[in-house]
C-alpha positions as CSV (number, residue, x, y, z in Angstrom):
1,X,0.0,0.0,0.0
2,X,1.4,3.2,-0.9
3,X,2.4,5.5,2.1
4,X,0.8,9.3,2.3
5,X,2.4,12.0,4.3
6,X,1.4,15.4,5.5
7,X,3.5,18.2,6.6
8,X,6.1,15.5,7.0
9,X,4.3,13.0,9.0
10,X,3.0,9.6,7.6
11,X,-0.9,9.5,7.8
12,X,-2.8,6.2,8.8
13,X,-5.4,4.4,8.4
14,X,-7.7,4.7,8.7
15,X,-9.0,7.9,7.1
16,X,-12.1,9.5,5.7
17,X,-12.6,10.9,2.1
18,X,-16.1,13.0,2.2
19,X,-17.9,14.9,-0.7
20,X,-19.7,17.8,0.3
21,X,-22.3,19.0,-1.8
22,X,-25.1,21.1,-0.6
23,X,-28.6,18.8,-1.8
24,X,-31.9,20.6,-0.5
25,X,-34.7,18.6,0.3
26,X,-38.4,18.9,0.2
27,X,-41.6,17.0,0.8
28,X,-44.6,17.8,-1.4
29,X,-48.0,17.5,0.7
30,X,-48.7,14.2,-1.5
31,X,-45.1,13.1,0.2
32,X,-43.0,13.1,-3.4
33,X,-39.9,14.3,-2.3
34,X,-38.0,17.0,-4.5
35,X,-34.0,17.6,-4.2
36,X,-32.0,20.4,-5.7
37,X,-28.4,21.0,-5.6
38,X,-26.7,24.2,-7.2
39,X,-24.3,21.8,-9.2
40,X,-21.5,22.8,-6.2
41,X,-19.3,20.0,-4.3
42,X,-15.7,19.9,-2.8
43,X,-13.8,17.0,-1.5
44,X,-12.7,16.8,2.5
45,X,-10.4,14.4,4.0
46,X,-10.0,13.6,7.8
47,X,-7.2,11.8,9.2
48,X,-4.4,11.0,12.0
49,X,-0.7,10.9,11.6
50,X,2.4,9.1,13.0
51,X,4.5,11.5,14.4
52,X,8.3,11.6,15.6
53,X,10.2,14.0,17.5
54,X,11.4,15.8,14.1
55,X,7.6,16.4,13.2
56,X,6.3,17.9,16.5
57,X,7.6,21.2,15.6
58,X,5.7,21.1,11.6
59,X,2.9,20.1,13.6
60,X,2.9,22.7,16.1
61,X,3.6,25.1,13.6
62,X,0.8,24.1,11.5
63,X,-2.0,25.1,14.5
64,X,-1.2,29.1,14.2
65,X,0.4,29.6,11.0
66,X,-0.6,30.1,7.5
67,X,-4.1,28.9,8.4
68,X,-5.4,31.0,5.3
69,X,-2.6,29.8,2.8
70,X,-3.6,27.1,0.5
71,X,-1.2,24.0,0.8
72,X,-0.9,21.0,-1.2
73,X,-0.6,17.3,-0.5
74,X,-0.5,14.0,-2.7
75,X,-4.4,13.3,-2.7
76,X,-4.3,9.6,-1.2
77,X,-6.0,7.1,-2.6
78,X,-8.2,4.5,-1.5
79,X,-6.0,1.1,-0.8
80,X,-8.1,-1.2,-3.3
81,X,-7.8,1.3,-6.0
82,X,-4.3,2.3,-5.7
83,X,-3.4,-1.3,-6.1
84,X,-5.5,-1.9,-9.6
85,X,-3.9,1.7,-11.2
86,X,-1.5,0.6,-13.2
87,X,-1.2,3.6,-15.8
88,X,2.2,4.6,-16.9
89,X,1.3,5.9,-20.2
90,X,0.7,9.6,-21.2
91,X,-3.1,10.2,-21.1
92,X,-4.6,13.7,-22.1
93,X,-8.0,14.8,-23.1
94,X,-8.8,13.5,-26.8
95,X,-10.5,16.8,-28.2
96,X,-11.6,20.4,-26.9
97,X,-14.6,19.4,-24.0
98,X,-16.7,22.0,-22.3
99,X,-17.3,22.1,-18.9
100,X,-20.7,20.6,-17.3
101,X,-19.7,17.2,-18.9
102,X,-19.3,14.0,-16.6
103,X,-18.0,11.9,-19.4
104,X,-14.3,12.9,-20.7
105,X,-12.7,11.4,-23.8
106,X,-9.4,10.4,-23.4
107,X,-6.4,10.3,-26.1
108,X,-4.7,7.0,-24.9
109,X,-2.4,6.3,-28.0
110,X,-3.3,2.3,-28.7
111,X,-2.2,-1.2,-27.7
112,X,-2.0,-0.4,-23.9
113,X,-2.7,-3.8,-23.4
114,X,-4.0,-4.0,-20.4
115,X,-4.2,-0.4,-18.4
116,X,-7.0,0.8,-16.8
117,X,-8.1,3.8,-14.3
118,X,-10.1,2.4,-12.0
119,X,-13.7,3.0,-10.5
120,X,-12.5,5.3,-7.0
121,X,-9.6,6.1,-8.5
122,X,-8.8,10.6,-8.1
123,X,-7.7,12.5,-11.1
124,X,-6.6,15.3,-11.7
125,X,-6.3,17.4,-14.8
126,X,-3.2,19.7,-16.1
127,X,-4.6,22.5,-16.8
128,X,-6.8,23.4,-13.2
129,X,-7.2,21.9,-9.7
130,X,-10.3,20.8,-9.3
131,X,-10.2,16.9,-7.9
132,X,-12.3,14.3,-10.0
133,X,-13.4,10.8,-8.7
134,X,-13.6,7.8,-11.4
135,X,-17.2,6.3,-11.3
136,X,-16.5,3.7,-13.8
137,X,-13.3,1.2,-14.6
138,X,-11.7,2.7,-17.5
139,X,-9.8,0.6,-19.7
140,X,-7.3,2.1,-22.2
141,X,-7.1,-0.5,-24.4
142,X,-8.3,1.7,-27.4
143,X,-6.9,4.8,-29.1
144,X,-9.6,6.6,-27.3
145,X,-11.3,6.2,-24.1
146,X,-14.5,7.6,-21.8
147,X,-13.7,8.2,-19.0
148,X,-17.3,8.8,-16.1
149,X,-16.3,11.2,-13.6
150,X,-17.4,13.4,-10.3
151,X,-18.7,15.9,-10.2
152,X,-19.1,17.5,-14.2
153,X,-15.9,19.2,-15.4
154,X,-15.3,22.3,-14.2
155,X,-13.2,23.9,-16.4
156,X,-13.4,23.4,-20.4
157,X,-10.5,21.1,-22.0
158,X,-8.2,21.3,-24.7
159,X,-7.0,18.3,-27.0
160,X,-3.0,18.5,-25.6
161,X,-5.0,18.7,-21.1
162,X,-2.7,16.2,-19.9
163,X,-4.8,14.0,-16.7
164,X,-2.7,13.5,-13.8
165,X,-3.3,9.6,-12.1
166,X,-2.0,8.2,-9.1
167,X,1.1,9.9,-7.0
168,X,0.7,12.8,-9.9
169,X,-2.5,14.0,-8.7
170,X,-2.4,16.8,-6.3
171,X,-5.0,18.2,-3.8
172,X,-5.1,21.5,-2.8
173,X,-6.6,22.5,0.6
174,X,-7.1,24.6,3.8
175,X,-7.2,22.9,7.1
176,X,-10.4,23.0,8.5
177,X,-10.6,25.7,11.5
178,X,-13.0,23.4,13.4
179,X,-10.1,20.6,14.4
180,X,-7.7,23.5,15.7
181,X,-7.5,21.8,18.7
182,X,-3.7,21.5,19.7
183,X,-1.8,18.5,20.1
184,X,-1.2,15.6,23.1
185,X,2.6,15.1,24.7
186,X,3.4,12.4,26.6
187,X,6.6,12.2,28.8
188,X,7.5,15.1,26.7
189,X,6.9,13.1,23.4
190,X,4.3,14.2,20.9
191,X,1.4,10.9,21.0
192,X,-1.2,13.0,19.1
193,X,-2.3,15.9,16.7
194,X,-6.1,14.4,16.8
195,X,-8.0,14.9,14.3
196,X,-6.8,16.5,11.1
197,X,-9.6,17.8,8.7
198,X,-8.7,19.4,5.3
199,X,-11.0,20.7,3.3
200,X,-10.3,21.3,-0.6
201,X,-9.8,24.8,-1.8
202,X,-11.7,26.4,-4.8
């Protein structure tokens, strides 16, 4: 299983990956029930880390400083996924693609045997931030490829958007104010930083 760090420290399992997005709900008088979003969502991840004595000072640090400064982190992936990714080719976006999509097609080049993004899998592509979740297995056995994601693009794409898979894909966040809560010392030794919430930036 491939190890994830942040700000230096290794984080454990296990950890939470949570997609926020706003759905209002209401019940008609014949009880049909009506939802509506605003098409908005962001990704959040919760988590604990192993710390040593040359990490304390990062993670004190972290509590007071730069809490308004967007940071970024290798977005970790779920075990099961991260094990069935096996892309090493270049992949980019096969033609110009609007936003509002939730169906990308992929330039794969061909005979990539057996390659495949995988449902769960996070992607990220080249030309903006925004983090994607695969809903479907992708294989890239053809010259092209469509590839299901979440939620709808947000940003339109050009034939040469390269997508980033695996330890390429980035997430960008702000720590989540609520979990400010300081850390635990034993014997002088740092045991804890509880809870660490980050929540993605856009």
């Amino acid at each position: 299983m491939a190890a994830y760090t942040y700000q230096g420290s290794q984080i454990v399992t296990p950890f939470t990956i949570f997609s926020n997005q706003p759905v209002y709900e209401v019940q008609t008088v014949s009880l049909k029930t009506q939802r509506a979003s605003q098409n908005v969502q962001r990704w959040e991840i919760s988590f604990t880390t192993v710390n040593t004595e040359e990490t304390a000072a990062n993670m004190l640090v972290g509590l007071v400083d730069n809490i308004d400064t967007v940071e970024t982190m290798v977005m970790p992936q779920l075990p099961s996924v991260a094990e069935r990714t096996n892309v090493v080719s270049t992949v980019r976006s096969n033609s110009a693609q609007s936003a509002g999509i939730t169906t990308v097609v992929l330039n794969t080049a061909s005979n990539l045997s057996s390659e495949i993004i995988p449902k769960g899998a996070f992607i990220t592509f080249a030309n903006h931030d925004k983090l994607y979740m695969v809903t479907a297995d992708t294989a890239l056995t053809n010259a092209t490829a469509n590839l299901p994601i979440f939620p709808s693009l947000r940003a339109d794409l050009t034939n040469t958007t390269g997508v980033n898979i695996g330890s390429q894909v980035s997430f960008k966040h702000l720590r989540s104010i609520d979990t400010l809560t300081g850390l635990t010392f034993n014997d002088g030794v740092l045991s804890s930083p509880g809870t660490i919430t980050l929540i993605e930036a856009i």
